[in-house]
C-alpha positions in Angstrom: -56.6 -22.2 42.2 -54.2 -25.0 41.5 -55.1 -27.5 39.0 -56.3 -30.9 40.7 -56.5 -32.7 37.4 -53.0 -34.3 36.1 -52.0 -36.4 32.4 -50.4 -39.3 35.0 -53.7 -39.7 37.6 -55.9 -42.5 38.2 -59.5 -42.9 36.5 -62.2 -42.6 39.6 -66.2 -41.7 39.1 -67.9 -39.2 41.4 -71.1 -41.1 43.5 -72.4 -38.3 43.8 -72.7 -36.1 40.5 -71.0 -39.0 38.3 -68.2 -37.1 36.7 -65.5 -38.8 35.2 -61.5 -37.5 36.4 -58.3 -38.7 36.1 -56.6 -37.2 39.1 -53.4 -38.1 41.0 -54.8 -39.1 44.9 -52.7 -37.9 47.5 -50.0 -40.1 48.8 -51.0 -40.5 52.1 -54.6 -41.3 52.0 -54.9 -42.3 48.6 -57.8 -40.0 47.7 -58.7 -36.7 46.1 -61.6 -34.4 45.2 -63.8 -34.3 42.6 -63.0 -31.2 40.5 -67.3 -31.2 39.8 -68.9 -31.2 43.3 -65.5 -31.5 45.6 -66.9 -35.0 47.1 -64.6 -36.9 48.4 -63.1 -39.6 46.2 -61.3 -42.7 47.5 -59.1 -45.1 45.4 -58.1 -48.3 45.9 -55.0 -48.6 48.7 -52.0 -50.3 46.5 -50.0 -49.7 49.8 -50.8 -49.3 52.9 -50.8 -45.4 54.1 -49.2 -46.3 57.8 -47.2 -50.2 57.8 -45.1 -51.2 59.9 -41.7 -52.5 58.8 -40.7 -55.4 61.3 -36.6 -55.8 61.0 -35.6 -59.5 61.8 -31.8 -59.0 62.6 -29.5 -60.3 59.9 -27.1 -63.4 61.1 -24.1 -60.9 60.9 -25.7 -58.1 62.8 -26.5 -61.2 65.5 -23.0 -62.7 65.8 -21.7 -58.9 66.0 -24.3 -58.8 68.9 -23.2 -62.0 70.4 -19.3 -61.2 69.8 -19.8 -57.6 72.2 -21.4 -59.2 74.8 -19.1 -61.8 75.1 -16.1 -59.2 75.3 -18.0 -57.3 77.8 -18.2 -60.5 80.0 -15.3 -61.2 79.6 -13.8 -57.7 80.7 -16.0 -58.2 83.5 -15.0 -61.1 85.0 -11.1 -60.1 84.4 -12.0 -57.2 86.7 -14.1 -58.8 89.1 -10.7 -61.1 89.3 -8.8 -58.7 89.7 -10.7 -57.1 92.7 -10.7 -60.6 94.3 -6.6 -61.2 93.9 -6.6 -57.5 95.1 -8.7 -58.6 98.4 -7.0 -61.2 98.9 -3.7 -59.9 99.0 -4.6 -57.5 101.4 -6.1 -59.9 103.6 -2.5 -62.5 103.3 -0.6 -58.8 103.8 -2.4 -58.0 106.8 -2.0 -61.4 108.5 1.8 -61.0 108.4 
Protein backbone atom coordinates (compact mmCIF):
# COMPACT_ATOMS: atom_id res chain seq x y z
CA UNK A 1 0.00 0.00 0.00
CA UNK A 2 1.83 3.23 -0.87
CA UNK A 3 2.38 5.67 1.68
CA UNK A 4 -0.19 8.73 1.36
CA UNK A 5 1.58 10.70 4.15
CA UNK A 6 4.74 12.93 2.87
CA UNK A 7 7.59 15.34 5.06
CA UNK A 8 6.64 18.23 2.24
CA UNK A 9 2.46 18.03 2.43
CA UNK A 10 -0.02 20.46 3.51
CA UNK A 11 -1.60 20.38 7.21
CA UNK A 12 -5.55 19.56 6.65
CA UNK A 13 -8.08 18.02 9.65
CA UNK A 14 -10.49 15.24 8.84
CA UNK A 15 -14.49 16.51 9.49
CA UNK A 16 -15.23 13.54 10.00
CA UNK A 17 -12.92 11.54 12.59
CA UNK A 18 -10.70 14.75 13.23
CA UNK A 19 -7.25 13.37 12.50
CA UNK A 20 -4.57 15.61 11.99
CA UNK A 21 -2.14 14.82 8.37
CA UNK A 22 0.17 16.42 6.51
CA UNK A 23 -0.30 15.00 3.06
CA UNK A 24 0.70 16.29 -0.37
CA UNK A 25 -3.08 16.83 -2.42
CA UNK A 26 -3.04 15.78 -5.74
CA UNK A 27 -2.28 18.25 -8.42
CA UNK A 28 -5.21 18.27 -10.21
CA UNK A 29 -7.90 18.48 -7.73
CA UNK A 30 -6.08 19.72 -4.91
CA UNK A 31 -7.27 17.01 -2.50
CA UNK A 32 -6.35 13.75 -0.82
CA UNK A 33 -7.58 11.08 1.70
CA UNK A 34 -7.49 10.89 5.09
CA UNK A 35 -5.05 8.10 5.98
CA UNK A 36 -7.71 7.53 9.33
CA UNK A 37 -11.27 7.07 7.73
CA UNK A 38 -10.24 7.65 3.79
CA UNK A 39 -12.80 10.87 3.70
CA UNK A 40 -12.24 12.93 1.36
CA UNK A 41 -10.19 16.02 2.14
CA UNK A 42 -10.09 19.20 0.10
CA UNK A 43 -7.51 22.04 0.38
CA UNK A 44 -7.56 25.33 -0.46
CA UNK A 45 -7.17 25.84 -4.61
CA UNK A 46 -3.77 28.13 -4.83
CA UNK A 47 -4.39 27.58 -8.73
CA UNK A 48 -6.98 26.93 -10.52
CA UNK A 49 -7.10 22.98 -11.67
CA UNK A 50 -8.50 23.87 -15.40
CA UNK A 51 -7.58 27.96 -16.49
CA UNK A 52 -7.64 29.21 -19.44
CA UNK A 53 -4.55 30.98 -20.79
CA UNK A 54 -5.89 33.91 -23.19
CA UNK A 55 -2.74 34.83 -25.67
CA UNK A 56 -3.09 38.64 -26.77
CA UNK A 57 -0.74 38.60 -29.84
CA UNK A 58 2.60 40.41 -29.28
CA UNK A 59 3.06 43.77 -31.63
CA UNK A 60 5.78 41.73 -33.56
CA UNK A 61 3.84 38.60 -34.08
CA UNK A 62 0.97 41.37 -35.39
CA UNK A 63 3.09 43.33 -37.87
CA UNK A 64 4.54 39.83 -39.11
CA UNK A 65 0.71 39.10 -39.56
CA UNK A 66 0.11 42.36 -41.24
CA UNK A 67 3.44 42.20 -43.40
CA UNK A 68 2.14 38.37 -45.01
CA UNK A 69 -1.04 39.58 -45.86
CA UNK A 70 0.07 42.41 -47.47
CA UNK A 71 2.53 40.32 -49.65
CA UNK A 72 -0.24 38.03 -50.47
CA UNK A 73 -2.33 40.95 -51.77
CA UNK A 74 -0.02 42.12 -53.39
CA UNK A 75 0.91 38.84 -55.33
CA UNK A 76 -2.60 38.83 -56.00
CA UNK A 77 -3.31 41.72 -57.57
CA UNK A 78 0.16 41.31 -59.81
CA UNK A 79 -1.55 38.17 -61.06
CA UNK A 80 -4.97 39.26 -61.48
CA UNK A 81 -2.91 42.06 -63.67
CA UNK A 82 -1.40 39.94 -65.34
CA UNK A 83 -4.55 37.85 -66.50
CA UNK A 84 -6.14 41.19 -67.52
CA UNK A 85 -2.95 42.49 -69.84
CA UNK A 86 -3.11 38.71 -70.93
CA UNK A 87 -7.05 39.23 -71.94
CA UNK A 88 -6.55 42.09 -73.38
CA UNK A 89 -3.92 41.23 -75.67
CA UNK A 90 -5.82 38.61 -77.01
CA UNK A 91 -8.70 40.65 -77.52
CA UNK A 92 -6.23 43.75 -79.57
CA UNK A 93 -4.62 40.34 -81.37
CA UNK A 94 -7.82 39.04 -82.47
CA UNK A 95 -9.16 42.41 -83.85
CA UNK A 96 -6.21 42.56 -86.27
Amino acid sequence: MPSTRTPEGEFNRCGICGCESDMEPSYLFNDATCPACGHLLRYPAKVPAFSVVSHKPTRSTSTVIRQTMWLISYRIRMQIRQLKRRTLGLVFASAR
